[in-house]
C-alpha positions in Angstrom: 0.0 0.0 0.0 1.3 3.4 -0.7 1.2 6.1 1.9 0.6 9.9 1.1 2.5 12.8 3.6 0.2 16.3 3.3 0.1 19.4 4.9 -3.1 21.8 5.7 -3.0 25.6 6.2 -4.5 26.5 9.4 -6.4 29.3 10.0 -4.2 31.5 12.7 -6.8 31.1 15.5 -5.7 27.8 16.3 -2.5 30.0 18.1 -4.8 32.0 20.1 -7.5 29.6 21.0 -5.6 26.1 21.4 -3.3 26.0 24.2 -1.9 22.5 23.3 -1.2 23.8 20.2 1.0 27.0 21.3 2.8 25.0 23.7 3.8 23.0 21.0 5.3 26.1 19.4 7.1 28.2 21.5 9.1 29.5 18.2 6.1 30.9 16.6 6.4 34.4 16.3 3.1 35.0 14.0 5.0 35.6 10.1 4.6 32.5 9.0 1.5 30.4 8.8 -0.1 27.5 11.2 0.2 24.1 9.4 -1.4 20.9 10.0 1.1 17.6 9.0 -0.3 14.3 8.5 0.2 11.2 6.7 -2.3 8.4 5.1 -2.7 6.3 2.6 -5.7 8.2 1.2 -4.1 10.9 -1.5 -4.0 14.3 -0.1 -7.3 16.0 -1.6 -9.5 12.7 0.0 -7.5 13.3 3.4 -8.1 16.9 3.6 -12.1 16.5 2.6 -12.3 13.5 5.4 -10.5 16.1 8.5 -13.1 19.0 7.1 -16.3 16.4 7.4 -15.5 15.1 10.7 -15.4 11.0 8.9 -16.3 8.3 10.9 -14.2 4.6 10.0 -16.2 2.0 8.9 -15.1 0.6 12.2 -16.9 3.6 14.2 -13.9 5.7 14.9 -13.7 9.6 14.4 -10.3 9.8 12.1 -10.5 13.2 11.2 -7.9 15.1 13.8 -10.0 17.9 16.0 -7.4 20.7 14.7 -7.2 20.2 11.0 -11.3 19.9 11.5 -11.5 23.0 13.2 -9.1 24.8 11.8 -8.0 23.8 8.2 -8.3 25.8 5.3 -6.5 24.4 2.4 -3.6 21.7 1.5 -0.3 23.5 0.6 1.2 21.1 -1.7 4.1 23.1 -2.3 5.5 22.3 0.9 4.8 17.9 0.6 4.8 17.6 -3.5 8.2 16.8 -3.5 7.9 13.9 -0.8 5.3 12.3 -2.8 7.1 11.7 -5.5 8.5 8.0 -4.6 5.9 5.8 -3.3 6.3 5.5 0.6 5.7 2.1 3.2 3.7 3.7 6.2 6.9 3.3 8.5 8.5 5.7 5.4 5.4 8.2 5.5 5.3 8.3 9.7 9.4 9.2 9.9 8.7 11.5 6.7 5.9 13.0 8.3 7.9 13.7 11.4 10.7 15.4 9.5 8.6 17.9 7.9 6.8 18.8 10.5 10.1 19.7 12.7 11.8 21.0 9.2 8.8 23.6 8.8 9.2 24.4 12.5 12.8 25.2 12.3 11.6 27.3 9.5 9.4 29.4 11.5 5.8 27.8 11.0 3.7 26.8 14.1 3.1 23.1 13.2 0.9 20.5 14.7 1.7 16.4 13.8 0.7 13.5 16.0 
């Protein structure tokens, strides 16, 4: 199965109103924008539309993240394209996903990943 790394703009409220989220980012100093990082092995567009809809598994669970629900606006394929290029395992796409995210945060984005 191939896996899929994304990211999703988020709107800038996420900073003010999500605690969690600003501990997380202690860098942030409001220029850059609030990004969401994920990985799945749905493409990117199908990912984004299941976090903005709140999708339920077939096996009953909620597998849309809270803050990309919330919060998203829009993928940014500029900033994952480039990863996507070579099909990934999901051991690949989980270290990947975790490089990005702390590569984006070095670059002064606020950025959430789980």
């Amino acid at each position: 199965m191939r896996y899929y790394v994304y990211v999703i703009e988020l709107s800038k409220k996420v900073f003010t109103e999500n605690a969690r989220f600003r501990a997380a980012n202690p860098q942030f100093n409001g220029v850059l924008q609030c990004l969401y990082v994920g990985m799945s092995s749905k493409k990117p567009a199908e990912r984004f539309k299941q976090h903005k809809t709140g999708y339920i598994s077939k096996k009953g669970y909620k597998i849309s993240a809270y803050i990309a629900q919330k919060y998203g606006s829009y993928l940014r394929p500029s900033l994952y394209d480039h990863i996507n290029e070579k099909p990934m395992t999901r051991s690949e796409a989980l270290l990947m996903e975790k490089k990005l995210a702390w590569d984006l945060r070095r670059q002064g984005y606020a950025v959430w990943f789980n």
